[in-house]
PyMOL CGO cylinders between C-alpha atoms (Angstrom):
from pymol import cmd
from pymol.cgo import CYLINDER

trace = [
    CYLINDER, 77.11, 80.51, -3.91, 76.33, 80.65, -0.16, 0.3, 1, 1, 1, 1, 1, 1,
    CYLINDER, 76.33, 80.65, -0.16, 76.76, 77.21, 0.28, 0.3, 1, 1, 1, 1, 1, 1,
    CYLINDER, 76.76, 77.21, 0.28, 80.11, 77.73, -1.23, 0.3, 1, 1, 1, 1, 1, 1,
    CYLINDER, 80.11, 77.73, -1.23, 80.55, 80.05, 0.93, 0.3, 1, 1, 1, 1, 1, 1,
    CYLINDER, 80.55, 80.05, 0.93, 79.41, 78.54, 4.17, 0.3, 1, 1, 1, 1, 1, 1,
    CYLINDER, 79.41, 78.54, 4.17, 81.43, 74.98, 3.26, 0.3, 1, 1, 1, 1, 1, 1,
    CYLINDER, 81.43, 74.98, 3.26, 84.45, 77.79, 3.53, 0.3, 1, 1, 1, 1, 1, 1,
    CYLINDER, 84.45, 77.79, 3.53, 84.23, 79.20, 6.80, 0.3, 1, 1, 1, 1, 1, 1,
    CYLINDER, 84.23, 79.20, 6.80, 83.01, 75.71, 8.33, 0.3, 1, 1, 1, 1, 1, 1,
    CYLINDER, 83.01, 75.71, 8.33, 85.43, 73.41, 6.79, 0.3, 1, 1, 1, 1, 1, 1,
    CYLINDER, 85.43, 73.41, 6.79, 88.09, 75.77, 5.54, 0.3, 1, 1, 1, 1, 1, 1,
    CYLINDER, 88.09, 75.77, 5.54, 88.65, 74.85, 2.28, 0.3, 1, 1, 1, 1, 1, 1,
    CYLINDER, 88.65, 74.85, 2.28, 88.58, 76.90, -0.65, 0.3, 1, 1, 1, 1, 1, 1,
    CYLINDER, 88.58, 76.90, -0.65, 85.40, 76.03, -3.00, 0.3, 1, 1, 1, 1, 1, 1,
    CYLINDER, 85.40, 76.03, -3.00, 87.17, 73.96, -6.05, 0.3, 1, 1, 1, 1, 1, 1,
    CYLINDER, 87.17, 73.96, -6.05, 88.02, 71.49, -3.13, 0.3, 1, 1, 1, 1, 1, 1,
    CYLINDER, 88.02, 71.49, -3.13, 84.68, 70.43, -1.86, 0.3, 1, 1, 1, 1, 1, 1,
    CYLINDER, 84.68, 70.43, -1.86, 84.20, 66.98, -3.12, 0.3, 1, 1, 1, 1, 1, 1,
    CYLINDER, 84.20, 66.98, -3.12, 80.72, 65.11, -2.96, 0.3, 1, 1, 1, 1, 1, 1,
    CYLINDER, 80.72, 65.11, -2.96, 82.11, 63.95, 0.83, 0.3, 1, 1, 1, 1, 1, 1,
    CYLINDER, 82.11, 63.95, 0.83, 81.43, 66.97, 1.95, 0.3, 1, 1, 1, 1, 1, 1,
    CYLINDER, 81.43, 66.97, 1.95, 77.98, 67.62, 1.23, 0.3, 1, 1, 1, 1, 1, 1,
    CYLINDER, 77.98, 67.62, 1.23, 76.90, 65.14, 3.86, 0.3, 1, 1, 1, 1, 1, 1,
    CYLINDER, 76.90, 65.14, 3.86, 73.48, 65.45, 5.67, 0.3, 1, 1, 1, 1, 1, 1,
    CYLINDER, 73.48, 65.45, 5.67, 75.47, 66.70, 8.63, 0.3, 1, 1, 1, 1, 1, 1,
    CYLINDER, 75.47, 66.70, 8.63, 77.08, 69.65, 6.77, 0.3, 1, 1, 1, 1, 1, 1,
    CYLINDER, 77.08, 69.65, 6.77, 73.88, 69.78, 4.75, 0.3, 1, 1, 1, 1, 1, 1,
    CYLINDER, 73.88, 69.78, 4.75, 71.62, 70.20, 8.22, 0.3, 1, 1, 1, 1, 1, 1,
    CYLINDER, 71.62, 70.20, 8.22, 73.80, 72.91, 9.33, 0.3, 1, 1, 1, 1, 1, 1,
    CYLINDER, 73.80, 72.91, 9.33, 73.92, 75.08, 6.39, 0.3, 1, 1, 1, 1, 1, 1,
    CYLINDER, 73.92, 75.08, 6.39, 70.19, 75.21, 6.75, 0.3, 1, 1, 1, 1, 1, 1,
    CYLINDER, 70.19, 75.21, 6.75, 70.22, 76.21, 10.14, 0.3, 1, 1, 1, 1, 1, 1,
    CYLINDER, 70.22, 76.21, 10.14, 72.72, 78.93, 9.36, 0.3, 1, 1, 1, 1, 1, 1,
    CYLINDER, 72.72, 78.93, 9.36, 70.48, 80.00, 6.76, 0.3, 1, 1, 1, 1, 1, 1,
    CYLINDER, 70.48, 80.00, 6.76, 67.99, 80.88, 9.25, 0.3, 1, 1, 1, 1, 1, 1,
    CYLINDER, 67.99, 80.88, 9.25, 69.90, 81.87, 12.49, 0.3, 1, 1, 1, 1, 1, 1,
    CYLINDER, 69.90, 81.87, 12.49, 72.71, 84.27, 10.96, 0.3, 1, 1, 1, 1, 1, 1,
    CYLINDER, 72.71, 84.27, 10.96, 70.79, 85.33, 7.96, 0.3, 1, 1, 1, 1, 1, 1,
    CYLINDER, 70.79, 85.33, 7.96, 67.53, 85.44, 9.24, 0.3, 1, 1, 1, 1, 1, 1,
    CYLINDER, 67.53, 85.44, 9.24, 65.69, 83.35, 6.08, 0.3, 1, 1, 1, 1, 1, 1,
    CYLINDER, 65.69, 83.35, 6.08, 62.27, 82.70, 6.90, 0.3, 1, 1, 1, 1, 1, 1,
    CYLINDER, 62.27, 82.70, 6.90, 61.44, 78.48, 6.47, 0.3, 1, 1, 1, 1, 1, 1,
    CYLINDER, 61.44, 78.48, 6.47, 59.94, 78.98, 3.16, 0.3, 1, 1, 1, 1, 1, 1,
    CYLINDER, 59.94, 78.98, 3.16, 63.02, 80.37, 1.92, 0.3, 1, 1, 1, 1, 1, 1,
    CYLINDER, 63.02, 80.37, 1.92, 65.48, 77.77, 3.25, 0.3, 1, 1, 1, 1, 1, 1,
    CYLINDER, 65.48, 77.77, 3.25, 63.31, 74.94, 1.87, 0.3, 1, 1, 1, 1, 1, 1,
    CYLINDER, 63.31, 74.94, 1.87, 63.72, 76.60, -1.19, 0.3, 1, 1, 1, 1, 1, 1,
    CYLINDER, 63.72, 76.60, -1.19, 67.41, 76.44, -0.76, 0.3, 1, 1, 1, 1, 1, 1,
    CYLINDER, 67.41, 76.44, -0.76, 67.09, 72.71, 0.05, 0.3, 1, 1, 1, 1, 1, 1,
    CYLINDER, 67.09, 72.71, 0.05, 65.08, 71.68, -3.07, 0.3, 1, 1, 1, 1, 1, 1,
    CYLINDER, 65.08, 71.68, -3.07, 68.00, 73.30, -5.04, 0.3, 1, 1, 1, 1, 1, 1,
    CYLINDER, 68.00, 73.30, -5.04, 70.44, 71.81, -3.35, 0.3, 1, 1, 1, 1, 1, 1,
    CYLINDER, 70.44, 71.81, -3.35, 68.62, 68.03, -3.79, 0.3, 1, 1, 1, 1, 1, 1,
    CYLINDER, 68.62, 68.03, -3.79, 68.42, 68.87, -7.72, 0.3, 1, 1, 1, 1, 1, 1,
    CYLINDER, 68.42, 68.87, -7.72, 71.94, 69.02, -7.77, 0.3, 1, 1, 1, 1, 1, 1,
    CYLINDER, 71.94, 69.02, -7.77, 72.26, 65.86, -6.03, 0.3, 1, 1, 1, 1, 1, 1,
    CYLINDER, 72.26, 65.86, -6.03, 70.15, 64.01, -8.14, 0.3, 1, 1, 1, 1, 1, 1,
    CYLINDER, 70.15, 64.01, -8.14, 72.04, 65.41, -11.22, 0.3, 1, 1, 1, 1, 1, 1,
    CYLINDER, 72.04, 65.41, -11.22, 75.39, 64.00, -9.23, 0.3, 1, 1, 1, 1, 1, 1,
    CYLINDER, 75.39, 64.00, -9.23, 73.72, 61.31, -8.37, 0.3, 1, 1, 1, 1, 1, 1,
    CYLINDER, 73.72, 61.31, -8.37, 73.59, 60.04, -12.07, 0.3, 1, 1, 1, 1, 1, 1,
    CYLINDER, 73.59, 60.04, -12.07, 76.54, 61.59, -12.59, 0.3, 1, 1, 1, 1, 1, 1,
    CYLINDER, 76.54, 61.59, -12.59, 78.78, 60.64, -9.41, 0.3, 1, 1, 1, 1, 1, 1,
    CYLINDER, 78.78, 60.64, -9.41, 77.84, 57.01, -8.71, 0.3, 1, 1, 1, 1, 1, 1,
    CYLINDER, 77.84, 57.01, -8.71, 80.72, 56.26, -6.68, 0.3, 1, 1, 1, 1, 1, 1,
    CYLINDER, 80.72, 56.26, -6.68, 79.45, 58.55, -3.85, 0.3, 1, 1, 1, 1, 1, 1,
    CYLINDER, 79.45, 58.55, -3.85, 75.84, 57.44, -3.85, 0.3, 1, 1, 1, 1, 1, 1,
    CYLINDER, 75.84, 57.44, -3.85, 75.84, 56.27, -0.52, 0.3, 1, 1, 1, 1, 1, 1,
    CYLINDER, 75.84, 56.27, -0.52, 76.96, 60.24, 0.68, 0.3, 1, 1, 1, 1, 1, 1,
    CYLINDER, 76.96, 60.24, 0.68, 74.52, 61.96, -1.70, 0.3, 1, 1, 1, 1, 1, 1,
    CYLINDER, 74.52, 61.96, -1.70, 70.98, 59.61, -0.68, 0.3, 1, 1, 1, 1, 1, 1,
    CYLINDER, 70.98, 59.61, -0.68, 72.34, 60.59, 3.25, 0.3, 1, 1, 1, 1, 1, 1,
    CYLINDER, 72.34, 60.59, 3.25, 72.35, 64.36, 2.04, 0.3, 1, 1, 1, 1, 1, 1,
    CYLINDER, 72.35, 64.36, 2.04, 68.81, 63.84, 0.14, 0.3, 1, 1, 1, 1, 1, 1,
    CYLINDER, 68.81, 63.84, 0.14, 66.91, 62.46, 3.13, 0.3, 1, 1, 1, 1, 1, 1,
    CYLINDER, 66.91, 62.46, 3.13, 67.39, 65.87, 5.20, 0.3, 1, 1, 1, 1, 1, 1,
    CYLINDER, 67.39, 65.87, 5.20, 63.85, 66.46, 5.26, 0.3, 1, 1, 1, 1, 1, 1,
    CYLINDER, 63.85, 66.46, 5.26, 61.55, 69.32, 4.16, 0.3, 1, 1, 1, 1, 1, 1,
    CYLINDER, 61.55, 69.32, 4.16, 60.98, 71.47, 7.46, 0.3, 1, 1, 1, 1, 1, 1,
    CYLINDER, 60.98, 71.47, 7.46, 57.52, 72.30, 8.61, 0.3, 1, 1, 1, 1, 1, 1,
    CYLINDER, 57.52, 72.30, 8.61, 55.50, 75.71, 9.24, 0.3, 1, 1, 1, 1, 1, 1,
    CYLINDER, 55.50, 75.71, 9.24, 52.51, 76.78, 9.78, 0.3, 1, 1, 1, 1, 1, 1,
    CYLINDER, 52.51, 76.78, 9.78, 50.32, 78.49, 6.97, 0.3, 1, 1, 1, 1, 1, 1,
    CYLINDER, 50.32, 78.49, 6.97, 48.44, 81.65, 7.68, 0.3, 1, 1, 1, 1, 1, 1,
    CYLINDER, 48.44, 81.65, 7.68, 44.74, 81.62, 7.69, 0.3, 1, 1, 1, 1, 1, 1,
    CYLINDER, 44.74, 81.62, 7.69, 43.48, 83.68, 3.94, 0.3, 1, 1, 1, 1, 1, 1,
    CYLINDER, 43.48, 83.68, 3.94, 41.30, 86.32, 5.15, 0.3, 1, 1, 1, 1, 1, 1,
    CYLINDER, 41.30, 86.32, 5.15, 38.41, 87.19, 3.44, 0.3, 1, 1, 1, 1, 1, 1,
    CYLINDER, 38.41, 87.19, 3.44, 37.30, 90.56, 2.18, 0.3, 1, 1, 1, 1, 1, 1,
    CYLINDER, 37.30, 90.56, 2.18, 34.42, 92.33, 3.91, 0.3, 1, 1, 1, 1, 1, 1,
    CYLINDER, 34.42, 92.33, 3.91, 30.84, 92.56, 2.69, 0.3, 1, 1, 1, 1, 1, 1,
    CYLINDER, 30.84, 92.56, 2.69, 31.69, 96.66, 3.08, 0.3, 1, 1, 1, 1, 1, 1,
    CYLINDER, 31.69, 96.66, 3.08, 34.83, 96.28, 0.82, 0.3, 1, 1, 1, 1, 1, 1,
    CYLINDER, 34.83, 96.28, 0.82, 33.61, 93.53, -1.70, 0.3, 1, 1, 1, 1, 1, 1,
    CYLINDER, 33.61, 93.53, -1.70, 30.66, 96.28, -2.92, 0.3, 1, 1, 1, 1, 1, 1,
    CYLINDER, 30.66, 96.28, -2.92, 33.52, 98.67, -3.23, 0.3, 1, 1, 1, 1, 1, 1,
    CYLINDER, 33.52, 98.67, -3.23, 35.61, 96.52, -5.29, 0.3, 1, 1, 1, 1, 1, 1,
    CYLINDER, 35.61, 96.52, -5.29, 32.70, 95.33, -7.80, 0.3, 1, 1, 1, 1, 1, 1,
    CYLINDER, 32.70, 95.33, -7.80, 30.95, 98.89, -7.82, 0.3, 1, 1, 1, 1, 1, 1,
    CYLINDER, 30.95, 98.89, -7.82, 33.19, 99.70, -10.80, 0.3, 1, 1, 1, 1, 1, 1,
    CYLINDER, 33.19, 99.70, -10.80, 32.17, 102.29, -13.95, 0.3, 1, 1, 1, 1, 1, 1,
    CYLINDER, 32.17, 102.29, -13.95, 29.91, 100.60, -16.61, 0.3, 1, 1, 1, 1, 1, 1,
    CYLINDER, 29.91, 100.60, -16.61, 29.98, 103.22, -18.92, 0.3, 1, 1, 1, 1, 1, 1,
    CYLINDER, 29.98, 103.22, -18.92, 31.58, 100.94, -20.93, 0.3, 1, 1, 1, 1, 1, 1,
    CYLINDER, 31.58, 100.94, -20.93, 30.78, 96.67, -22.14, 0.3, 1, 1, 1, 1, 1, 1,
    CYLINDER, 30.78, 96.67, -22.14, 34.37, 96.54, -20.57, 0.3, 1, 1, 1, 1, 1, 1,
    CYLINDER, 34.37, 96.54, -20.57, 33.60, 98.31, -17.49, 0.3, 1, 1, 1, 1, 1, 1,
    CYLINDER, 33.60, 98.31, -17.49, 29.85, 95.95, -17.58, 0.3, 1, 1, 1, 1, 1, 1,
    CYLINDER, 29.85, 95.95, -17.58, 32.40, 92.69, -18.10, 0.3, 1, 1, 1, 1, 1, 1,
    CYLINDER, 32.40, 92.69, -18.10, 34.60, 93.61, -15.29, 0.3, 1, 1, 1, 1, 1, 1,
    CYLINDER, 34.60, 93.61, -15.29, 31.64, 93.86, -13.14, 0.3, 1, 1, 1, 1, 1, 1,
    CYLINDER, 31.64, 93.86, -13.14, 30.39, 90.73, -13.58, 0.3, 1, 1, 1, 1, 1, 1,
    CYLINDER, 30.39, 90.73, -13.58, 33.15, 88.71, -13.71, 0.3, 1, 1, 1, 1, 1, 1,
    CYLINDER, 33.15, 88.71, -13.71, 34.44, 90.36, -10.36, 0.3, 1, 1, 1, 1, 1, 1,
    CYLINDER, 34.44, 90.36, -10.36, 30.89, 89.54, -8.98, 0.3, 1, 1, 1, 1, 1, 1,
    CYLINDER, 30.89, 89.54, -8.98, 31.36, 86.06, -10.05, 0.3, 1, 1, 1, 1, 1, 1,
    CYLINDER, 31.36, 86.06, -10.05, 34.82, 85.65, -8.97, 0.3, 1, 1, 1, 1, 1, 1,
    CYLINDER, 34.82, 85.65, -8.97, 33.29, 86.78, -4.94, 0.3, 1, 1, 1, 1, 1, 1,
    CYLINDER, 33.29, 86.78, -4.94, 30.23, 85.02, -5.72, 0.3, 1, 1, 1, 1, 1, 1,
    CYLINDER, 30.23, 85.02, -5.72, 32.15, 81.10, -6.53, 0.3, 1, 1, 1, 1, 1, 1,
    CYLINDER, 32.15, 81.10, -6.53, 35.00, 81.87, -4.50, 0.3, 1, 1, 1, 1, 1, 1,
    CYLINDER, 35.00, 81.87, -4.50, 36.21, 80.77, -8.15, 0.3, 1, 1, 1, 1, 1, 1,
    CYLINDER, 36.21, 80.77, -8.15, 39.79, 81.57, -9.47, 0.3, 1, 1, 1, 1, 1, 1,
    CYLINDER, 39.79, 81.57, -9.47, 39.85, 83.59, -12.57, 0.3, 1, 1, 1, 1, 1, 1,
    CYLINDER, 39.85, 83.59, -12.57, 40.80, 81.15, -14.48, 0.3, 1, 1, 1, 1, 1, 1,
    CYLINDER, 40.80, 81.15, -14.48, 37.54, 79.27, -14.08, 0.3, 1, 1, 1, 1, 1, 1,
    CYLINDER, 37.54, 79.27, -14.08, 35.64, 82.89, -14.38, 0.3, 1, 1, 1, 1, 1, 1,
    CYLINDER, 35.64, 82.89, -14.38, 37.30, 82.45, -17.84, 0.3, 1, 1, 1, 1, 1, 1,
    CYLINDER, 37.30, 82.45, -17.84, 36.19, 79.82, -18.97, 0.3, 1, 1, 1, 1, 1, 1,
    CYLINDER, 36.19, 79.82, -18.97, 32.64, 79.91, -18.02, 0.3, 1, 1, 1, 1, 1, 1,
    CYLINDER, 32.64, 79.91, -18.02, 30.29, 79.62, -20.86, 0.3, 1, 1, 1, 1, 1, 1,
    CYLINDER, 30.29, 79.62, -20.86, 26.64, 80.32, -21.56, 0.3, 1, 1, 1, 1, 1, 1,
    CYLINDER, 26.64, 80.32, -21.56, 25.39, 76.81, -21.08, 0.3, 1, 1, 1, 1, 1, 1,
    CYLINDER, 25.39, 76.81, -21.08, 27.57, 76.94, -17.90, 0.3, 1, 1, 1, 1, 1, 1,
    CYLINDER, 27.57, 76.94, -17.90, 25.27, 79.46, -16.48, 0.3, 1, 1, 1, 1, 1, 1,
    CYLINDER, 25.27, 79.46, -16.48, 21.54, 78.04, -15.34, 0.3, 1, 1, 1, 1, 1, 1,
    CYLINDER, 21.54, 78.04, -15.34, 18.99, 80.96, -14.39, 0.3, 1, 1, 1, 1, 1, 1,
    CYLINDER, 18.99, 80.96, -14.39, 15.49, 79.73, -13.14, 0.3, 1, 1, 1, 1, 1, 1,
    CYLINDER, 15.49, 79.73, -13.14, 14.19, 78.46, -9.84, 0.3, 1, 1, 1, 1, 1, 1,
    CYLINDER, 14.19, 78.46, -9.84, 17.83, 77.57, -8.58, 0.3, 1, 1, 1, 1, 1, 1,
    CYLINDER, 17.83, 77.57, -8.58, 20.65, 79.44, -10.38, 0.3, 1, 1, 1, 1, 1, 1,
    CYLINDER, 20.65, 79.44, -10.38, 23.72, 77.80, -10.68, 0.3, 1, 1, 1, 1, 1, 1,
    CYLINDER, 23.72, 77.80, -10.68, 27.15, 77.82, -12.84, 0.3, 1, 1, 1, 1, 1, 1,
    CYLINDER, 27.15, 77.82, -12.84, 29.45, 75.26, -13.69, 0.3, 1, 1, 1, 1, 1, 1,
    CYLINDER, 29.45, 75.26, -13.69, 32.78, 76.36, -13.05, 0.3, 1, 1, 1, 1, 1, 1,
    CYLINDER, 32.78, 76.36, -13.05, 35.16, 74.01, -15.21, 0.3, 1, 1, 1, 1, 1, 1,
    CYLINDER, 35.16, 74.01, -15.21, 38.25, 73.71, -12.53, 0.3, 1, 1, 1, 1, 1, 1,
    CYLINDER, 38.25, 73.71, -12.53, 42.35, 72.42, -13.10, 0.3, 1, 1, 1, 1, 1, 1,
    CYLINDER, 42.35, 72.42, -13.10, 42.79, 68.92, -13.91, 0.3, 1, 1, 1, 1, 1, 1,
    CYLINDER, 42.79, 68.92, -13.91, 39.07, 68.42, -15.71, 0.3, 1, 1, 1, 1, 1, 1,
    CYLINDER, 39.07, 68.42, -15.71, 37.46, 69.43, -12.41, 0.3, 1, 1, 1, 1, 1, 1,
    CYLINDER, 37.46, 69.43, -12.41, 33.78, 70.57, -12.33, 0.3, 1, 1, 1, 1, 1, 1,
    CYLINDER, 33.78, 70.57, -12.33, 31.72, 72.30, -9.91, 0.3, 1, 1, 1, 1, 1, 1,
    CYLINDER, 31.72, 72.30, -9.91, 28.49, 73.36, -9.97, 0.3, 1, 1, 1, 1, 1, 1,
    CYLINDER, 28.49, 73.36, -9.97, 27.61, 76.06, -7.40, 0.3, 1, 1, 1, 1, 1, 1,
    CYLINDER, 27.61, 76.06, -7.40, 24.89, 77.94, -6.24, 0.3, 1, 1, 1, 1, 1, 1,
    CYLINDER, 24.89, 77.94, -6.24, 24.31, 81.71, -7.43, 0.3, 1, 1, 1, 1, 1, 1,
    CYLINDER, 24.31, 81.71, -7.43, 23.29, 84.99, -5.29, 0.3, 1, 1, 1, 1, 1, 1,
    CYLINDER, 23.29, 84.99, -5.29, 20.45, 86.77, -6.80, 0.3, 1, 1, 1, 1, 1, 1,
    CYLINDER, 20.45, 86.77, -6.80, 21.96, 89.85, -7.67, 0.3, 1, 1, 1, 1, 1, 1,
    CYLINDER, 21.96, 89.85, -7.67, 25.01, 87.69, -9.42, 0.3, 1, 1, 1, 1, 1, 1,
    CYLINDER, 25.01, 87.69, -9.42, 22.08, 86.01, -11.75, 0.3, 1, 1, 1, 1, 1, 1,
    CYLINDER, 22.08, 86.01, -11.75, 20.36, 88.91, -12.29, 0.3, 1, 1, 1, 1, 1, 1,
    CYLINDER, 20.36, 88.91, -12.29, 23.95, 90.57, -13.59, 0.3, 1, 1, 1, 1, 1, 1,
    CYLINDER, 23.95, 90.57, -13.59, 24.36, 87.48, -15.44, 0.3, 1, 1, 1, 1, 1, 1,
    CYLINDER, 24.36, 87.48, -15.44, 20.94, 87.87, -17.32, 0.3, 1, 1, 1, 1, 1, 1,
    CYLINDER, 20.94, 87.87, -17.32, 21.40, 91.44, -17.62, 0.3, 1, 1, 1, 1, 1, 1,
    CYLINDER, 21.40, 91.44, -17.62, 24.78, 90.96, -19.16, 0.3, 1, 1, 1, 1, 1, 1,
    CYLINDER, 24.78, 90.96, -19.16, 23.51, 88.26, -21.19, 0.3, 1, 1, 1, 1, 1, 1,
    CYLINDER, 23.51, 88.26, -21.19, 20.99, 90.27, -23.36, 0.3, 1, 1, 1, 1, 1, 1,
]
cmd.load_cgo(trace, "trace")
């Protein structure tokens, strides 16, 4: 709908006149630069636009062949670039706080444990999850095996106070 839009004010014509012509990487390149001067959309967001506007080429693509040579110029306006913030980390302080939750209950004692994990591994829930008894070693060097996406495994090292919740939880 905004590109609609936009291809009216900039090439006045009414929208059920655009033909495949007009979505040209030129046209293409300065929708997306309207998209973030006038209405302010941050990079992610345009790029978003621009993958759904490359779907629909490749649909007209198959569709359209006759203007193939206008639609592969429109699909090689490239991705654009930011930068990524950092992830911050949670304080020792703040961690405590969030694991120091009631155990009154085996839910409350679950919770616990798998939020001590989950700060322990650095491990997304998922893999939390999935961890099984024979995942967990407890001895000289305590360990789990976190079973990660796409058959992934990692073994990693365990604080003390995360194996002794394990073994606690365990019996």
């Amino acid at each position: 709908m905004l590109l609609l839009r936009f291809a009216e004010d900039k090439l006045r014509l009414p929208a059920h006149e655009m033909t495949m012509a007009n979505l040209n990487a030129r046209f293409l390149s300065d929708f997306l630069d309207h998209l973030e001067a006038q209405r302010h959309n941050s990079v992610r967001s345009r790029n978003v636009r621009l993958a759904a506007v490359r779907a629909f080429l490749k649909f007209a693509a198959r569709r359209d062949p006759a203007n193939l040579g206008v639609i592969e110029n429109a699909l090689a306006v490239p991705m654009k670039r930011f930068e990524r913030n950092m992830v911050g980390f949670v304080p020792h302080e703040q961690m405590l706080a969030v694991i120091d939750v009631a155990t009154d209950t085996w839910i409350g004692q679950r919770d616990r444990l798998m939020l001590t994990l989950l700060f322990n591994t650095g491990a997304r829930v998922s893999e939390i999850v999935g961890v099984r008894v024979a995942d967990v070693v407890l001895g000289p060097s305590n360990s789990i095996r976190l079973h990660g996406k796409g058959r992934k495994q990692r073994s990693l090292p365990l604080w003390k106070s995360a194996a002794r919740a394990v073994a606690t939880g365990c019996t």
